[in-house]
NUKEZA-66261 format. One line per 2 residues: number of its first residue (from 1); for each residue x, y, z of N, C-alpha, C, O, CB. Coordinates in steps of 0.001 Angstrom, whole numbers, plus 500000, padded with zeros to 6 digits. Glycine has a CB too. Example, Ala and Ser with C-alpha at 12.3 -4.5 7.8 and 13.67 -1.06 7.14 Angstrom:
<atoms>
1	513190 494310 507800 512300 495500 507800 513200 496700 507800 514236 496681 508465 511308 495527 509046 | 512850 497750 507080 513670 498940 507140 512900 500030 507870 513409 501138 508039 514084 499402 505725
</atoms>
This chain:
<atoms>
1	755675 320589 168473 755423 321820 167744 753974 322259 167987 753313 321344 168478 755702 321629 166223 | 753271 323422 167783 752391 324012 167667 752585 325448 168765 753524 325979 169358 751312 323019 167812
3	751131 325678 168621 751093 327452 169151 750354 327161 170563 750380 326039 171069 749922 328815 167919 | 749676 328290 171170 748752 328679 171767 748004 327590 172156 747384 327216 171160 748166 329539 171141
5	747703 326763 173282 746140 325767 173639 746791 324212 173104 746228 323162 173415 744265 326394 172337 | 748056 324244 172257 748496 323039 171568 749727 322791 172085 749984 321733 172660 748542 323116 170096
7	750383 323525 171959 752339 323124 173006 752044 323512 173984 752249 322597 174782 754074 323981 172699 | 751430 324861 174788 751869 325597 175654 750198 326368 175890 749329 326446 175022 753309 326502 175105
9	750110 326857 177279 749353 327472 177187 750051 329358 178529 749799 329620 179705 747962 326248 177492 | 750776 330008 177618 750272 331535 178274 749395 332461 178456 748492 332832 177707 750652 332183 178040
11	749741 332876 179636 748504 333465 180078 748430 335543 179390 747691 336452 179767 748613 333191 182173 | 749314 335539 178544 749044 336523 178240 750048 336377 176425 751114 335763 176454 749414 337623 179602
13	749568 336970 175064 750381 336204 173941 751591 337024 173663 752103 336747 172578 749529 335986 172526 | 752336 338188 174513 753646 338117 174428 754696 337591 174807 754527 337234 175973 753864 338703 174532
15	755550 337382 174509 756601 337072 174798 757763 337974 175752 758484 338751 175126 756894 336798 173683 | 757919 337882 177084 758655 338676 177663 759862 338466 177651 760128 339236 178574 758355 338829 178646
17	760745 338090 177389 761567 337359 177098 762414 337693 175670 763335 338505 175768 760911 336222 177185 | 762184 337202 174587 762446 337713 173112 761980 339270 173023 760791 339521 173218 761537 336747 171946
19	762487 339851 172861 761824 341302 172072 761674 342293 172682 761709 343448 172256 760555 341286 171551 | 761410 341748 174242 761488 342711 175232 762320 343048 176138 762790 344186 176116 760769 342638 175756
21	762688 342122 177143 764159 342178 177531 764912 341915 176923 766016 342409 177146 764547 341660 178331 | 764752 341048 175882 766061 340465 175263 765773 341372 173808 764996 340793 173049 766139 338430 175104
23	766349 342868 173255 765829 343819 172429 766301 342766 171029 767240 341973 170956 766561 345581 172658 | 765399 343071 170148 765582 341996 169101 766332 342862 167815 766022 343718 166987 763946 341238 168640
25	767588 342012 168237 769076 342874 167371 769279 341585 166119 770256 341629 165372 771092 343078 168775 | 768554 340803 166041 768983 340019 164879 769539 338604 165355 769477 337683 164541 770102 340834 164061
27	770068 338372 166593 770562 336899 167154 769452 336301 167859 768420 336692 168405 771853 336950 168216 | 770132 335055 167615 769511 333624 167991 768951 333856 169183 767730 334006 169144 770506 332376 168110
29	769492 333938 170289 769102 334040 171797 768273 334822 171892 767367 334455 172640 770009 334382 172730 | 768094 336222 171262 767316 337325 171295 766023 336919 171119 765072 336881 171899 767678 338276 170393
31	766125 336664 170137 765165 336116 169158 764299 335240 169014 763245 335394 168397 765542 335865 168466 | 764859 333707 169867 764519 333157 169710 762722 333127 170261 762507 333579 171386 765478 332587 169893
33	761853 332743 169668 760388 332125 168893 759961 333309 169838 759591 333309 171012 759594 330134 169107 | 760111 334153 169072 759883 336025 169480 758211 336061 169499 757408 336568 170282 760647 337465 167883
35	758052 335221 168164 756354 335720 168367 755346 335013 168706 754201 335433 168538 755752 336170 167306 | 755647 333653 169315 755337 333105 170374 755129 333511 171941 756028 334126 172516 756025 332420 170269
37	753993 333175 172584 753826 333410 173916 754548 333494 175132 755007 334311 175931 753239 332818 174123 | 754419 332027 174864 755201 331433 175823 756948 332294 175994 757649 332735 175083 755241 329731 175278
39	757300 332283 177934 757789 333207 177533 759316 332754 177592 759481 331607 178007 757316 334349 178224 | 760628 333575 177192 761577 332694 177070 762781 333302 176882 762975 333907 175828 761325 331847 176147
41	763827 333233 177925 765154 334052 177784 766780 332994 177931 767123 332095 177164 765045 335336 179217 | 767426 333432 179002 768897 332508 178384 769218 333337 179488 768735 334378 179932 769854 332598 176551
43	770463 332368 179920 771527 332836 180949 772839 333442 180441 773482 333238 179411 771924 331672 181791 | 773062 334369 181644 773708 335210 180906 774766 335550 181838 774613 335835 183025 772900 336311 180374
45	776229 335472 180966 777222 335567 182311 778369 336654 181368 778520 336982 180191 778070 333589 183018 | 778996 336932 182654 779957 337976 182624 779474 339245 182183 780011 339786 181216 781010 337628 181840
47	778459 339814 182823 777663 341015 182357 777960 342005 183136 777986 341579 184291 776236 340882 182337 | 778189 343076 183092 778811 343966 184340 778526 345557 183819 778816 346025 182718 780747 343630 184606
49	777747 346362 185162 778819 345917 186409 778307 344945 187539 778927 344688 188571 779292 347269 187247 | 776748 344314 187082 776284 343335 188291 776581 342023 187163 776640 342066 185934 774294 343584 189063
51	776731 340923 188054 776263 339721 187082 775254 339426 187151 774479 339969 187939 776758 338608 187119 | 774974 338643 186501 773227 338183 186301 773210 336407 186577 772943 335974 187697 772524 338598 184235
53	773414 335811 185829 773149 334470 186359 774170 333558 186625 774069 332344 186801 772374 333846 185577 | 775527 334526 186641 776687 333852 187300 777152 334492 188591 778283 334929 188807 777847 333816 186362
55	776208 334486 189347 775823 335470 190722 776585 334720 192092 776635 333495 192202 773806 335516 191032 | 776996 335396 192814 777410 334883 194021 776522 333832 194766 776786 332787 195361 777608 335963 194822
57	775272 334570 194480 773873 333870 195133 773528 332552 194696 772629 332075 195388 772585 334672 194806 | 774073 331549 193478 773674 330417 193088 773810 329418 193561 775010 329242 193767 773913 330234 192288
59	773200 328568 193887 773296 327708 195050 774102 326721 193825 775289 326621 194133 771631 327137 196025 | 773760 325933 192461 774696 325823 191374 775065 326676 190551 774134 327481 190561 774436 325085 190713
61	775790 327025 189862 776063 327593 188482 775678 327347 186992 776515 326999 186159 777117 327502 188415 | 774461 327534 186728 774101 326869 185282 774823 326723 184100 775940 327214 184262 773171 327426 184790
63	774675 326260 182970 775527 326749 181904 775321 327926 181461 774214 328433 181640 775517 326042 180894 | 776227 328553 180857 775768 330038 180042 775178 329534 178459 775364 328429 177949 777436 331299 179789
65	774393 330739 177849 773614 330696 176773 772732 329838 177005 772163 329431 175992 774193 330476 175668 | 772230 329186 178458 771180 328375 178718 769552 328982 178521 769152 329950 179167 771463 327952 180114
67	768756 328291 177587 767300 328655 177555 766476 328407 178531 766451 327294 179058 766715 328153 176624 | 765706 329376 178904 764497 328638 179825 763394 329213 179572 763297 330102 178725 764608 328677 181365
69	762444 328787 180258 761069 329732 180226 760972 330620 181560 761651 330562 182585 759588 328717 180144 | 760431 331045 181382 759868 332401 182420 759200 333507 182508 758658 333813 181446 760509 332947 182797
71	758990 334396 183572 757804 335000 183777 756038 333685 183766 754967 333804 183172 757932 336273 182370 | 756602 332520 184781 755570 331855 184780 754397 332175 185904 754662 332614 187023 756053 330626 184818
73	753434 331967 185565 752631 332395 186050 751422 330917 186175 751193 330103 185281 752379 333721 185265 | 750661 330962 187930 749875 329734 187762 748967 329532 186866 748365 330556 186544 749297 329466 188708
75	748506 328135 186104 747464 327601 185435 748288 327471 183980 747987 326643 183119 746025 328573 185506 | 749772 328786 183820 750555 328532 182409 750837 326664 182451 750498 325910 183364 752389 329648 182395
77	751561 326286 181138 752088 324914 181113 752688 324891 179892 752714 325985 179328 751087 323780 181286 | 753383 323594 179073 753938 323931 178034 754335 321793 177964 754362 320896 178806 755348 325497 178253
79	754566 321887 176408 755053 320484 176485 756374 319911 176000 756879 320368 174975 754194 319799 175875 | 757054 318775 176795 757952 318509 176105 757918 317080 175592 757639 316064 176228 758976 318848 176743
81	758317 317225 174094 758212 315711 173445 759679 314856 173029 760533 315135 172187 757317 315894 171956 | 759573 313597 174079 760560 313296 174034 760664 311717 173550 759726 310922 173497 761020 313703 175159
83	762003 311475 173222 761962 309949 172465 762906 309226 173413 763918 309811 173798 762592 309868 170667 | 762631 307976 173816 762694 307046 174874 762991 305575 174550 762083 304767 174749 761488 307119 175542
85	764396 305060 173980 765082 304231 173793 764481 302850 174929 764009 301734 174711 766495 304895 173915 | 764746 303500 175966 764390 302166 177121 763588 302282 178505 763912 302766 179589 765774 301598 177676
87	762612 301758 178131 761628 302162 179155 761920 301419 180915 762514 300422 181326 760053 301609 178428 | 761223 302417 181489 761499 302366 182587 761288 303696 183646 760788 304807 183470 762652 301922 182430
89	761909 303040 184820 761416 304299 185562 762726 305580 185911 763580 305375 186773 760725 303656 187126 | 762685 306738 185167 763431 307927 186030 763326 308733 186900 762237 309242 187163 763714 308598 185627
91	764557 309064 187611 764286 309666 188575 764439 311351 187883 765184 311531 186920 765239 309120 189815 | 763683 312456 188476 764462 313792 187440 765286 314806 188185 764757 314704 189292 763267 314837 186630
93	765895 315397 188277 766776 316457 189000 765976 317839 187700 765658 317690 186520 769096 315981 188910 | 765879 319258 188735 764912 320202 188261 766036 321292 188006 766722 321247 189027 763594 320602 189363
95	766548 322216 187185 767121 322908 187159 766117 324142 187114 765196 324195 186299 767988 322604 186351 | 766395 325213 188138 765719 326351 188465 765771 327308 188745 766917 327485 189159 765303 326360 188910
97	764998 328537 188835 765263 329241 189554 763359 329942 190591 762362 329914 189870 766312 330219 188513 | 763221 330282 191592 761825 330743 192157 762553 331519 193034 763626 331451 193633 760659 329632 192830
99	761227 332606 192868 761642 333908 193600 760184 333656 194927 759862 334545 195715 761551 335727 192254 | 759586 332413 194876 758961 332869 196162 758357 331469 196409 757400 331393 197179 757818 334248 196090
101	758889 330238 195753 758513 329242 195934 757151 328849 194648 756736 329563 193735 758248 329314 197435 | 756654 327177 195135 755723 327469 194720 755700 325761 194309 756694 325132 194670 755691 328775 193775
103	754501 324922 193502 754215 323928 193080 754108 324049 191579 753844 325065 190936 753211 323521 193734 | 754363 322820 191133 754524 322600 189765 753835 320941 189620 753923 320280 190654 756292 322808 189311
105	753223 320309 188513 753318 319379 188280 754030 318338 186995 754978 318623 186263 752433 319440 188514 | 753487 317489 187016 754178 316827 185285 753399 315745 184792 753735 314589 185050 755892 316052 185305
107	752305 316023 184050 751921 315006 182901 752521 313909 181938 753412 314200 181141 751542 315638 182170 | 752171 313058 182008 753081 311955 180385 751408 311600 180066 750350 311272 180603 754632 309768 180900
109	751863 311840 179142 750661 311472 177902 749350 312026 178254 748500 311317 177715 750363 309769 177678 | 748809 312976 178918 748011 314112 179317 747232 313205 180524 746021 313322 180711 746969 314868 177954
111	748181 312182 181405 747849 311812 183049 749072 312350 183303 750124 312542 182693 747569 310090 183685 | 748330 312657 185082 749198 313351 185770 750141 312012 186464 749651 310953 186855 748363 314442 186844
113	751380 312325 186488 752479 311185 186764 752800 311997 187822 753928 311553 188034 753764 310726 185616 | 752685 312641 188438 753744 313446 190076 752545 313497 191199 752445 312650 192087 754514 315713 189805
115	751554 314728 191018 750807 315176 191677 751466 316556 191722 752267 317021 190911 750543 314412 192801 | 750911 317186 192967 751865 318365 192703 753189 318095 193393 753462 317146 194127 751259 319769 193239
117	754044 319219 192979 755671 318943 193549 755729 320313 193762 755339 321204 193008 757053 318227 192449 | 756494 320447 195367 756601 321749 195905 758399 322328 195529 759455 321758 195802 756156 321589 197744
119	758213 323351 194982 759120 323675 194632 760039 325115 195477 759516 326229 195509 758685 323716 193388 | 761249 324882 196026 762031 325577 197112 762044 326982 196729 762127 327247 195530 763514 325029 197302
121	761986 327735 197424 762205 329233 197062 763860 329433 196898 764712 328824 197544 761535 330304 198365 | 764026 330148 196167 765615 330432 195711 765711 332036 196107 766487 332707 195426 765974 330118 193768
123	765131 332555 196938 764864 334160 197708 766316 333809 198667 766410 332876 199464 762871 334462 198930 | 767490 334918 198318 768370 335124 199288 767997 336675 200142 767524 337414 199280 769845 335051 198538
125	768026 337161 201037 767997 338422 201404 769292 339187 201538 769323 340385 201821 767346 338446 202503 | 770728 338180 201247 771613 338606 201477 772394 339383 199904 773613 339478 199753 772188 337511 202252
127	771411 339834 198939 771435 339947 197408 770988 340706 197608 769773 340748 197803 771000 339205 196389 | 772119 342127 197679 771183 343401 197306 770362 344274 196420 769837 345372 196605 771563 343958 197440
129	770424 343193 195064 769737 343725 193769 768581 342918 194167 768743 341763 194562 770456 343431 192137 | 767355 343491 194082 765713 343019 194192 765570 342134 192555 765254 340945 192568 764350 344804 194334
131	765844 342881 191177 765521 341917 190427 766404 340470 190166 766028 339631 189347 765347 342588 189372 | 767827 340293 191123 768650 339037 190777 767790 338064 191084 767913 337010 190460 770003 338822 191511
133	766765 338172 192063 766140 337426 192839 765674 336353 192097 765274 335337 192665 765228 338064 193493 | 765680 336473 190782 765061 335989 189725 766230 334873 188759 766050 334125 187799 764492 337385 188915
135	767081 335127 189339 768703 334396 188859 769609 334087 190242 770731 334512 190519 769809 335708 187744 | 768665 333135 191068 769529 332435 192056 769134 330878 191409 768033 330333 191338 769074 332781 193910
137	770148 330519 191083 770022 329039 190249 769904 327991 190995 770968 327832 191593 771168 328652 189396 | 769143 327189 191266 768930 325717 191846 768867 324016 191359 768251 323647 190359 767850 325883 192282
139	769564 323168 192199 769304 322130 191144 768215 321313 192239 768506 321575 193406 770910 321147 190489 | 767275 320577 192128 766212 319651 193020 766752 318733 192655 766575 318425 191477 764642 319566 192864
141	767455 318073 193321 767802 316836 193604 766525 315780 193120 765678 315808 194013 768166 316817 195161 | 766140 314931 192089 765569 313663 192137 764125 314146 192658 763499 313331 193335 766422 312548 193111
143	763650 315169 192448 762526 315894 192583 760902 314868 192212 760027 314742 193068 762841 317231 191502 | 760844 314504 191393 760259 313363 191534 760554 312126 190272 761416 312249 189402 758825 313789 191679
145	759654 310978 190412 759902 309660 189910 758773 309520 188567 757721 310155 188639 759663 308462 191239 | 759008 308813 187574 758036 308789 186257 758425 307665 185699 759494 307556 185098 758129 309997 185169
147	757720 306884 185828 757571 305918 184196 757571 306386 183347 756862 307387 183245 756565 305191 183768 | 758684 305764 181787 758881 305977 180291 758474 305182 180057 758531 304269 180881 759934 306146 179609
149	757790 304961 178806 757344 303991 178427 758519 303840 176996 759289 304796 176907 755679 304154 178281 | 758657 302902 176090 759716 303201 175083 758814 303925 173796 757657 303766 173408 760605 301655 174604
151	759990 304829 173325 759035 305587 172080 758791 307432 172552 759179 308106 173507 757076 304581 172036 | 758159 307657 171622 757546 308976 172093 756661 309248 173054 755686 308497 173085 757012 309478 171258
153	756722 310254 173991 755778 310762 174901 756201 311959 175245 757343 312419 175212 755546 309989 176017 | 755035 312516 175634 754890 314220 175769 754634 314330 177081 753670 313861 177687 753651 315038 174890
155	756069 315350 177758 755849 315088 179156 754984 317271 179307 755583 318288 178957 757992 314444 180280 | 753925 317216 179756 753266 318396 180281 753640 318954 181336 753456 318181 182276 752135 318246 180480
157	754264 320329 181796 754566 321170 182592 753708 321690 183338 753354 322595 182583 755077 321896 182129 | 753174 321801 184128 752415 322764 185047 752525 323492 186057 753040 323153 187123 751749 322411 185408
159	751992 324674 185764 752712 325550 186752 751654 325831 187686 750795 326541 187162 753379 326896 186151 | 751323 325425 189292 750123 325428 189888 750012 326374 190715 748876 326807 190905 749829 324378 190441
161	751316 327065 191559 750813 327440 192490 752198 329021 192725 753349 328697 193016 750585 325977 193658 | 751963 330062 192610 753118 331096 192707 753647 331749 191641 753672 332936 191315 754168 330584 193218
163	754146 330549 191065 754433 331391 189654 755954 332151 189894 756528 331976 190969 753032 332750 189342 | 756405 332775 189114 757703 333857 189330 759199 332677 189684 760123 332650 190498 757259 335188 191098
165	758566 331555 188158 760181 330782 188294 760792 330742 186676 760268 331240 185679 760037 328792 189009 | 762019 330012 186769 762377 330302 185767 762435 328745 185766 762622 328135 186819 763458 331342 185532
167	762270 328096 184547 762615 326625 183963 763368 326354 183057 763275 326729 181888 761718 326010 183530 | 764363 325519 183643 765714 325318 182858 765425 323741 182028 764962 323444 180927 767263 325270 184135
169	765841 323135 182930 765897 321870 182323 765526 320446 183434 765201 320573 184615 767452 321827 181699 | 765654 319331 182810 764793 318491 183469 766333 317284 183201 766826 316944 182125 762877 318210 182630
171	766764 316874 184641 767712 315989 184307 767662 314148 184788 768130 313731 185848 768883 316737 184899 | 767246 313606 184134 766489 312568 184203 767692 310795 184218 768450 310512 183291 765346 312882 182724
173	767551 310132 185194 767890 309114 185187 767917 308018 185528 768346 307848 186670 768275 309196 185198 | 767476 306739 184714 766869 305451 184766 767494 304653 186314 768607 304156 186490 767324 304585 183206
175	766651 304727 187023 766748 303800 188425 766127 302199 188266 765139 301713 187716 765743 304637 189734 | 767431 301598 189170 767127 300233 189153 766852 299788 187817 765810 299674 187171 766044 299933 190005
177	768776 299437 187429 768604 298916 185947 770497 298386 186282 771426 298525 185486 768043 300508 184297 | 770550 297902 187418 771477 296789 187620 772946 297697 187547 773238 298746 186972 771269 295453 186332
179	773748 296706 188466 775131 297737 189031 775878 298310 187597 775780 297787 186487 776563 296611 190114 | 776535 299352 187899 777477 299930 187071 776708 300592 185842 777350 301252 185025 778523 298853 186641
181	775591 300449 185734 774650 300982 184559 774414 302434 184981 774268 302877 186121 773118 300108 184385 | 774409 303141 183685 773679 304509 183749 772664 304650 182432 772625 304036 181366 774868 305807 183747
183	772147 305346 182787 771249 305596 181780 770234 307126 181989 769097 307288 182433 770359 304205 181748 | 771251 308072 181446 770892 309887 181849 769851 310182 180572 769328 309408 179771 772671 311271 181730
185	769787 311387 180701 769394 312183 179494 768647 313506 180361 768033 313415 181424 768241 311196 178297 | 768874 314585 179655 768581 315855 180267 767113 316192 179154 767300 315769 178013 770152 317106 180187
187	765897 316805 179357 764643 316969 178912 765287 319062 178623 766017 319463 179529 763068 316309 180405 | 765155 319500 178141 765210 320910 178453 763382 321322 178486 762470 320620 178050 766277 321821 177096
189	763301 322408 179018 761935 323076 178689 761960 323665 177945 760807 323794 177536 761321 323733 179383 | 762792 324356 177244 763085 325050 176139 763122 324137 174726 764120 323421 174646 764390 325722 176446
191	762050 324049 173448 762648 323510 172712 763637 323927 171808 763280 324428 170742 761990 323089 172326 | 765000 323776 172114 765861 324826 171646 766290 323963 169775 766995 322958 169684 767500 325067 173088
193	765851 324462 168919 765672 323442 167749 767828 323755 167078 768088 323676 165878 763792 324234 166197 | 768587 323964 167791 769681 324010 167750 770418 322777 167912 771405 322283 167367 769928 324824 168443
195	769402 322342 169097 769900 320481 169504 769208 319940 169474 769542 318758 169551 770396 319871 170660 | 767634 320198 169340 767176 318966 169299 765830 319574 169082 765275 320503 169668 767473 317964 170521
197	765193 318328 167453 763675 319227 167082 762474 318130 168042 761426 318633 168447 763197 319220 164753 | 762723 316971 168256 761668 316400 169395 762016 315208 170579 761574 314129 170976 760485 315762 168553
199	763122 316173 170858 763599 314971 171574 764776 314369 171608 765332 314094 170545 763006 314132 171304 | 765536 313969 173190 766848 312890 172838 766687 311738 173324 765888 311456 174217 768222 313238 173356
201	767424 311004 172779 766926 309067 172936 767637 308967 174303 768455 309836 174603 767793 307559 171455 | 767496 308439 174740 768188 307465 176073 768822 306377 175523 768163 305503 174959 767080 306785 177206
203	769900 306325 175605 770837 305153 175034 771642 304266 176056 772297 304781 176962 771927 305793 174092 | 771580 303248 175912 772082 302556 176958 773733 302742 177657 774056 302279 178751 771869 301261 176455
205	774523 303423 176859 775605 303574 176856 775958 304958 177722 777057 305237 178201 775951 303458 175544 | 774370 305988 177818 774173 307003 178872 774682 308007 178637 775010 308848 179474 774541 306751 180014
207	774943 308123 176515 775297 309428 175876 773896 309792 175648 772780 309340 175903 776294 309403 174496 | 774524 310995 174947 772741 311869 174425 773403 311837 172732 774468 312221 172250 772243 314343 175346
209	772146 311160 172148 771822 310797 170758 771258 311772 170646 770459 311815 171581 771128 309628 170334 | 771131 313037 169769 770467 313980 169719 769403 314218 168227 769928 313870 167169 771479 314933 170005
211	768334 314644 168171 767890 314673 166694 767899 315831 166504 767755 316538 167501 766640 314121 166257 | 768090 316577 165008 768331 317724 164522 769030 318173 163958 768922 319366 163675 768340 318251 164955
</atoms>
């Protein structure tokens, strides 16, 4: 939780996202943390007469009513606080979208755990709408590797280099922890306080324990 310089830092204090594209009619999605900076919208399908993020162009298909951040811009960042049943090392898969590429990093506990990580451009030319460009969905495969430690930790976002992506979610899972074992859990960037107010545990059983 917190505002401005404390969760998140935007580079400008509206919200593009709530209030502006998304006109604020009274719902959740619209709405959501409207008068907050940081900026923040949702996927959106069966919209016509173009679709929007259930587009021909998606290299995956995200879920619908999915939160993310966006309109990022370099030097922005934001945090996510998460709770960590069993420590160890994950690997993360990046759910995305970039209209021109670009680097990102990831903090745990305010050290940098990645370095930077170059992130793929999701630019089709074969998409004749100029703004979809912005809703070609990607997943990064195992994008990079992090030590958990068990307990709480606050993993930091950074956005270094381009800017103009959208951040979905962070899909994370414990490597080298012996055959037939899993051990998932998905991070969102969004704290969407619907599922979860700081966090989901990692459980050995490789459900999501959710708080909230």
């Amino acid at each position: 939780m917190g505002g401005e310089g404390i969760a998140y830092h935007d580079s400008d204090p509206q919200n593009h996202g709530s209030g502006d594209l998304n006109p604020a009619d009274g719902t959740y999605l619209n709405e959501f943390r409207i008068h907050d900076g940081v900026d923040t919208s949702y996927t959106k399908f069966k919209r016509k007469p173009d679709p929007i993020d259930d587009n021909a162009f998606d290299k995956v298909v995200p879920p619908p009513d999915l939160l993310y951040v966006g309109w990022t811009a370099p030097g922005e960042w934001f945090n996510i606080t998460v709770d960590v049943t069993h420590a160890g090392t994950y690997a993360a898969d990046f759910l995305y979208t970039s209209n021109r590429g670009g680097t990102i990093s990831v903090d745990v506990n305010g050290k940098d755990a990645t370095g930077p990580l170059e992130i793929a451009s999701t630019y089709d030319p074969r998409d004749p709408l100029a703004w979809r460009q912005w809703h070609h969905w990607n997943l990064a495969s195992q994008l990079f590797k992090v030590r958990l430690n068990k307990g709480k930790s606050v993993l930091t976002v950074h956005v270094l280099t381009n800017g103009n992506m959208n951040l979905a979610y962070f899909d994370f899972k414990q490597v080298h922890i012996g055959k037939g074992a899993s051990r998932c859990h998905r991070f969102p960037c969004v704290d969407d306080v619907r599922r979860f107010e700081v966090g989901i545990h990692l459980h050995g059983d490789g459900s999501d324990h959710r708080q909230g």
